[in-house]
C-alpha positions as a Markdown table, in Angstrom:
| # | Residue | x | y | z |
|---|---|---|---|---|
| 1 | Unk | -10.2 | -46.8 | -15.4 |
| 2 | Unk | -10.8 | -45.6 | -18.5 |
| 3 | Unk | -7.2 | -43.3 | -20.3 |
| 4 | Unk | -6.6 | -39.7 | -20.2 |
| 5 | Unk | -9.1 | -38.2 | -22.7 |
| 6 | Unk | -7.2 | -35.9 | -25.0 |
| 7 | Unk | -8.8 | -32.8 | -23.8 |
| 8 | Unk | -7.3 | -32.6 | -20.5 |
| 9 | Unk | -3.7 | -32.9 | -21.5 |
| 10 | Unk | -4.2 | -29.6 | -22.9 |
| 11 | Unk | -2.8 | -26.3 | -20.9 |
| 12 | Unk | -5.8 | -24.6 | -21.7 |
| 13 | Unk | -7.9 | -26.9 | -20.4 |
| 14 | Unk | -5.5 | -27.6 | -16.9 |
| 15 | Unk | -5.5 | -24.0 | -16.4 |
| 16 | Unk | -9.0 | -23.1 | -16.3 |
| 17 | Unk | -9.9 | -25.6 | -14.7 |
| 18 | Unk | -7.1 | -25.0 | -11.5 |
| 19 | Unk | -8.5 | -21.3 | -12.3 |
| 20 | Unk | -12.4 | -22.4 | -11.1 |
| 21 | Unk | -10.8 | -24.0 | -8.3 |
| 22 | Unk | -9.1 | -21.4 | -7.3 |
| 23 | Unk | -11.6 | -18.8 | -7.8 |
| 24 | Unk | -14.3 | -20.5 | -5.7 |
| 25 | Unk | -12.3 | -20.5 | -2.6 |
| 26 | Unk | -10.9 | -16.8 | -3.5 |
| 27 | Unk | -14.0 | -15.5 | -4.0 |
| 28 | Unk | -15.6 | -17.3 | -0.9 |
| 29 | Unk | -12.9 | -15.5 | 1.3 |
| 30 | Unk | -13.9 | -12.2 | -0.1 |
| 31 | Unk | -17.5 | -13.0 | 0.1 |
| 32 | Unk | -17.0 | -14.2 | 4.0 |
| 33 | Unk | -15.7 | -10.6 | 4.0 |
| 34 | Unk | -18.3 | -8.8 | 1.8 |
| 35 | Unk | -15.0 | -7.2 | -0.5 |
| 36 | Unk | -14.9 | -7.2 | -4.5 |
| 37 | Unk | -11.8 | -8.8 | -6.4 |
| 38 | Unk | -11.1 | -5.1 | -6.9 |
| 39 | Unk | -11.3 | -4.3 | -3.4 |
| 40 | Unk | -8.3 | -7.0 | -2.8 |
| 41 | Unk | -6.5 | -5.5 | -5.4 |
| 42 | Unk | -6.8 | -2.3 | -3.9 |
| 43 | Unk | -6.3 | -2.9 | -0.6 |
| 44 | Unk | -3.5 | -5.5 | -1.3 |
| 45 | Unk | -1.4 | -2.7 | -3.2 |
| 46 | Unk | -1.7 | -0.3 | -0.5 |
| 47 | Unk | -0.5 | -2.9 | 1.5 |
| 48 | Unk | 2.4 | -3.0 | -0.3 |
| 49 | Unk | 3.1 | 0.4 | -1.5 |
| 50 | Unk | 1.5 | 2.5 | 0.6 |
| 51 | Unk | -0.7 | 5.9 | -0.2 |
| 52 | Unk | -1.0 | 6.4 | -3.6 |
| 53 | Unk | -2.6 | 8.6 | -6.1 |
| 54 | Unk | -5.8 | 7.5 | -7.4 |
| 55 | Unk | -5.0 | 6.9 | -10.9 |
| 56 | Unk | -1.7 | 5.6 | -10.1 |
| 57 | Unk | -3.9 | 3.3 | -7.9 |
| 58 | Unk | -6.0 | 2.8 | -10.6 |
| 59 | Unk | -3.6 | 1.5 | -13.3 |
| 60 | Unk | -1.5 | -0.6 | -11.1 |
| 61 | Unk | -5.4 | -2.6 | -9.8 |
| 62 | Unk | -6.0 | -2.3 | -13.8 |
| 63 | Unk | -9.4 | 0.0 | -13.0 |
| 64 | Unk | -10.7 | 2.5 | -15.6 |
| 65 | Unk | -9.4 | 5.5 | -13.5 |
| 66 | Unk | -12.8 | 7.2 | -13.9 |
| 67 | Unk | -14.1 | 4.4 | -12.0 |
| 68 | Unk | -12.2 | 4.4 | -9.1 |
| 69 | Unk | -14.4 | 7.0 | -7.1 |
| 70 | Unk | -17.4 | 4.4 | -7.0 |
| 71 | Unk | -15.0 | 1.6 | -6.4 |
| 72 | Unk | -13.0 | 2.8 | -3.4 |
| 73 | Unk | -16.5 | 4.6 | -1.8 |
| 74 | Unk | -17.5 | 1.2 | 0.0 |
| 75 | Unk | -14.0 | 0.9 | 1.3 |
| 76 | Unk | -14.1 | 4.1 | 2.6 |
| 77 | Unk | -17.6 | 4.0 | 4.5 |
| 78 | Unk | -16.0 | 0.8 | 5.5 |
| 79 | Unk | -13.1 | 3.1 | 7.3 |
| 80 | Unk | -11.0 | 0.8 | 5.8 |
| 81 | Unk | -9.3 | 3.8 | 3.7 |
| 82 | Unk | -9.3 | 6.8 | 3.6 |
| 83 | Unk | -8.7 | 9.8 | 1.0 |
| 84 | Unk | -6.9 | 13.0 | 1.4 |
| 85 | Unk | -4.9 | 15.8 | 0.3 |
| 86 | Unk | -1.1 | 14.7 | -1.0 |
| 87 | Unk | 1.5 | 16.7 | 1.4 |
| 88 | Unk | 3.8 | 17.0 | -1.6 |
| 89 | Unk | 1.1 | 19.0 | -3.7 |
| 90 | Unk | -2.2 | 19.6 | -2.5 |
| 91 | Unk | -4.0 | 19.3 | -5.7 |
| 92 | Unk | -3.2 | 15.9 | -5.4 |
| 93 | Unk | -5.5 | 13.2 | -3.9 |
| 94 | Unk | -4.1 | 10.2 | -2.5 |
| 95 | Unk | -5.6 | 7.0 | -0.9 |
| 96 | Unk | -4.0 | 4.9 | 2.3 |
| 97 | Unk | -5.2 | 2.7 | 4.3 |
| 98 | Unk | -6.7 | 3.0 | 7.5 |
| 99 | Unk | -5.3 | 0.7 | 10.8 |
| 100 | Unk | -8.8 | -1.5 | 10.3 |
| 101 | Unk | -7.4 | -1.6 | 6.6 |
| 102 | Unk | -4.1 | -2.4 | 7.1 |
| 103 | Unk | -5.6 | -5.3 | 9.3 |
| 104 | Unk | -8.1 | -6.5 | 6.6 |
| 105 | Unk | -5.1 | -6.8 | 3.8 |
| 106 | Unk | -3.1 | -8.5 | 6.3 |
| 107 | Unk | -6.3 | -10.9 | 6.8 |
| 108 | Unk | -6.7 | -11.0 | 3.1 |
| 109 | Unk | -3.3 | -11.8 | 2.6 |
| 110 | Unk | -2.9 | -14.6 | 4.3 |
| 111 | Unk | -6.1 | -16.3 | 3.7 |
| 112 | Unk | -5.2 | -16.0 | -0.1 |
| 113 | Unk | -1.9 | -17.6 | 0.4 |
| 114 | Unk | -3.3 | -20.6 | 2.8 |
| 115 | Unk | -5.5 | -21.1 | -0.6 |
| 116 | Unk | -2.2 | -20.7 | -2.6 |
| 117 | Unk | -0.9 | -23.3 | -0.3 |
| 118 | Unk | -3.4 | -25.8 | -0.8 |
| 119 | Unk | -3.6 | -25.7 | -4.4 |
| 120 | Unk | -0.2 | -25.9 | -5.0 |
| 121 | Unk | 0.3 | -28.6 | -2.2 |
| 122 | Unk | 1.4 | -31.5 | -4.1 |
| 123 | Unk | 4.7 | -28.9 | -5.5 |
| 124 | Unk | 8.3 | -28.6 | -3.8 |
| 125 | Unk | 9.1 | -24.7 | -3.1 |
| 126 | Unk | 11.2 | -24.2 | -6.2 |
| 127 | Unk | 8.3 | -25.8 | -8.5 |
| 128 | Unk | 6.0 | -23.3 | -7.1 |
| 129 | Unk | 8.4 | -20.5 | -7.9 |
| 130 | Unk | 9.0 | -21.5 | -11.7 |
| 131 | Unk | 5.5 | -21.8 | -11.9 |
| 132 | Unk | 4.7 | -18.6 | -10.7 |
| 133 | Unk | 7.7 | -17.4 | -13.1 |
| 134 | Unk | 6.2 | -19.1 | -16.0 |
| 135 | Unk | 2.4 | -17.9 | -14.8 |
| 136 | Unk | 3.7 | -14.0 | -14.4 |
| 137 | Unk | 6.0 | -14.0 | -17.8 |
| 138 | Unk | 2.9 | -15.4 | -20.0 |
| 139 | Unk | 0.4 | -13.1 | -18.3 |
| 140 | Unk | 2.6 | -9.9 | -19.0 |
| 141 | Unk | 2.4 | -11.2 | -22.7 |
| 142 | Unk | -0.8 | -12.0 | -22.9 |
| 143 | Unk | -1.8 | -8.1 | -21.3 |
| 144 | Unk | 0.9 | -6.5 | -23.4 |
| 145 | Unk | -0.6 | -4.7 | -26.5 |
């Protein structure tokens, strides 16, 4: 067996290549379920946080906020959300999510961790957590301006 070749000892390198692994089967779950890696986002921080404001919405999924109308429109036909008035100041808009949308992020939700769970198989619990430390600290550099 021929030795390491230089290349893949780099980080760069490991981490894109876990990242096409990754993607494929994330993107094949949100294919299976005809949804958009914004659509997860979405739907996944509603699940979370609850009704929001669209451009609060918008800037936690990191969507231009005068794109979010087209993006959240197939959810909505979908019945998977739903827009309306904010009870707290009705000149405010808010998104929730629906019962069949709070279903589908639970769905999505676990079917992205069973893929977490594979890839990261071969580490103990707190190896996947300093990972995931190390992963979130360098991405909030790496988006910082």
């Amino acid at each position: 067996m021929p030795a390491e070749a230089s290349f893949e000892s780099s980080v760069g390198f490991l981490l894109s290549q876990l990242g096409v692994l990754a993607t494929r089967s994330w993107v094949g779950v949100l294919a299976e379920r005809d949804l958009t890696p914004h659509h997860h986002r979405i739907l996944l921080t509603l699940h979370t946080a609850g009704p929001l404001g669209a451009t609060a919405l918008a800037d936690i999924v990191l969507i231009d906020p005068r794109n979010m109308g087209p993006v959240v429109a197939p959810l909505e036909r979908r019945g998977l959300i739903q827009r309306g008035d904010d009870p707290a100041d009705r000149r405010r808009r808010v998104i929730s999510l629906t019962p069949a949308g709070t279903e589908a992020a639970a769905e999505l939700a676990a079917a992205t961790s069973r893929i977490e769970d594979e890839l990261l198989a071969p580490l103990t619990p707190d190896e996947r957590d300093a990972l995931r430390s190390h992963l979130r600290l360098l991405w909030q550099k790496a988006k910082a301006p």
